[in-house]
N, C-alpha and C positions, 0 to 999 in steps of 0.2 A: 190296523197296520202293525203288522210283528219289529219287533224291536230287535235289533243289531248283537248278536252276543257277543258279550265282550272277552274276549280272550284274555287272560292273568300270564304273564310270564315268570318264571322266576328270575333268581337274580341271576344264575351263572347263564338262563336263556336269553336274558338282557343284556350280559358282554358278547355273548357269541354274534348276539346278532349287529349291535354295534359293531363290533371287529370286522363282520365278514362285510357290515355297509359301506367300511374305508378300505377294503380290500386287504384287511393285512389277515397272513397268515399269525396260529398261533407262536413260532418262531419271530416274524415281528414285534407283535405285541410283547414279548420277553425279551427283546433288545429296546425296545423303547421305554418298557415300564420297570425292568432292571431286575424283574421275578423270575423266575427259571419258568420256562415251559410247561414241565410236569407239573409244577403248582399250579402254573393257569389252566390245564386241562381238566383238574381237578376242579375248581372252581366254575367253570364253565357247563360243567357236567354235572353240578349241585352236591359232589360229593364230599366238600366241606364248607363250612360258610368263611368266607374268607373274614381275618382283622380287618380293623378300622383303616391302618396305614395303607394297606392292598387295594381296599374301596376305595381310597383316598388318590392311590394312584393309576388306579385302573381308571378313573375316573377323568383324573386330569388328562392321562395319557389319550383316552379316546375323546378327550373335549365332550363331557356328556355331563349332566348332573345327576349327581349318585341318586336324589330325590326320583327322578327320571325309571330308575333301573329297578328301583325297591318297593313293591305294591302295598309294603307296610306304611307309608309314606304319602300321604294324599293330599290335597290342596288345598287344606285346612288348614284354619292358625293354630291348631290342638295338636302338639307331640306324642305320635302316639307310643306307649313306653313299654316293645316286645323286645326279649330278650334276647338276643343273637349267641349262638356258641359258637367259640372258635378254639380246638383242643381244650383246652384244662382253663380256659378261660371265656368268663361271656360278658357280653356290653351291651347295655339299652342308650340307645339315646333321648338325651335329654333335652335335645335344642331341634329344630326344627331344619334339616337341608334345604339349601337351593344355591341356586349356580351364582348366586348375588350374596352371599354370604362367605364370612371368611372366617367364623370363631363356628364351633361345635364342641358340646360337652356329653361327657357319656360316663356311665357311673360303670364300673369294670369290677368284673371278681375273678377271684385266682383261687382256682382251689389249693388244698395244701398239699407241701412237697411237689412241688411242678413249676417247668418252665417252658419258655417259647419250646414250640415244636416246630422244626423245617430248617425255616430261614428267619434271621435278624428282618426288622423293619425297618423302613427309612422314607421319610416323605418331606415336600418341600413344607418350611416353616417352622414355627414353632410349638413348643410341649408342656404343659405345667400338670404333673400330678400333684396331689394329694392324699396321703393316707387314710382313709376313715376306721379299717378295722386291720389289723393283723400287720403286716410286714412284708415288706416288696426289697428283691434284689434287684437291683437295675444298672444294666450297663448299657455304656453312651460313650462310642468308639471304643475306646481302650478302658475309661474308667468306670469303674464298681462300685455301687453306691448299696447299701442295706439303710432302710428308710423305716422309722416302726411309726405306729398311729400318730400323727399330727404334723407329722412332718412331710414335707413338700420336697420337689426339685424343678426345675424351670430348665430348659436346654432347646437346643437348635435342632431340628426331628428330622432337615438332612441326613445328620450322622447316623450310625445304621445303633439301632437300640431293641433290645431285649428284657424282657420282665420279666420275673421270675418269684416263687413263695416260697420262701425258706423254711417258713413253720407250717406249724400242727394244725394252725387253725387257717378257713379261707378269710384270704387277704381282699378289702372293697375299696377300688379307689373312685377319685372324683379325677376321671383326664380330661383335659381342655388344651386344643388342639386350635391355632391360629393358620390356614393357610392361603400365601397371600393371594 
């Protein structure tokens, strides 16, 4: 008996196609999820891997579980720890997705001299970095925080937030991300 092949999709062919199962256009989904359009086309079409905040709400927004979307991601108790880029910055995670889960940790690097590229972030709950190497700018609505190795901040990850590496050298943090 031949066995069934299994198709892989990628991530941005796992939003499109969620998207088009609830019928919403990409204009939809960018008044729902609060991302601009051109960015989710871009995403949808694999031509960037999107941040953690964007999976976080592209996620909620289509009621899916990110675990669901991401064939890095299997249904094993073992995390598997591939490196995702997203511009001048990349994130592994460290905790395991699922739709029954509300904490996720992921260990993040910035290269130097670099910041958010696009648009600011912003996702329901809360945010605790960590500095482990280098130094992180970060703002959090209005306020600007510069943060060097060992220091921490804790904040509401509604408000729309941006990170950034001031220095010479790449910045690694530890983020951990509570959503309810």
């Amino acid at each position: 008996m031949a066995k069934a092949k299994i198709i892989k999709k990628s991530f941005g062919q796992g939003i499109k196609a969620y998207r088009e199962e609830r019928k919403m256009s990409i204009k939809d989904l960018a008044h729902e999820s609060g991302y601009p359009a051109n960015l989710l086309e871009k995403v949808e079409k694999d031509e960037i891997t999107p941040p953690v905040a964007l999976v976080l709400q592209l996620s909620r927004t289509l009621k899916v579980d990110v675990g669901a979307l991401d064939d890095d991601k299997k249904s094993s108790s073992r995390v598997k720890s591939q490196k995702k880029r997203a511009g001048a910055y990349a994130y592994t995670h460290l905790t395991k997705t699922s739709s029954d889960k509300h904490l996720g940790a992921y260990r993040v690097t910035i290269e130097p001299k670099t910041a958010h590229e696009g648009v600011e972030y912003h996702h329901d709950g809360e945010e605790f970095i960590y500095v482990l190497k280098g130094r992180l700018s970060i703002t959090v609505g209005k306020n600007t925080s510069v943060l060097e190795r060992g220091e921490c901040i804790h904040f509401n990850s509604a408000l729309h937030h941006a990170l950034s590496n001031p220095s010479d050298e790449k910045a690694e943090l530890l983020v951990v991300l509570y959503i309810p």
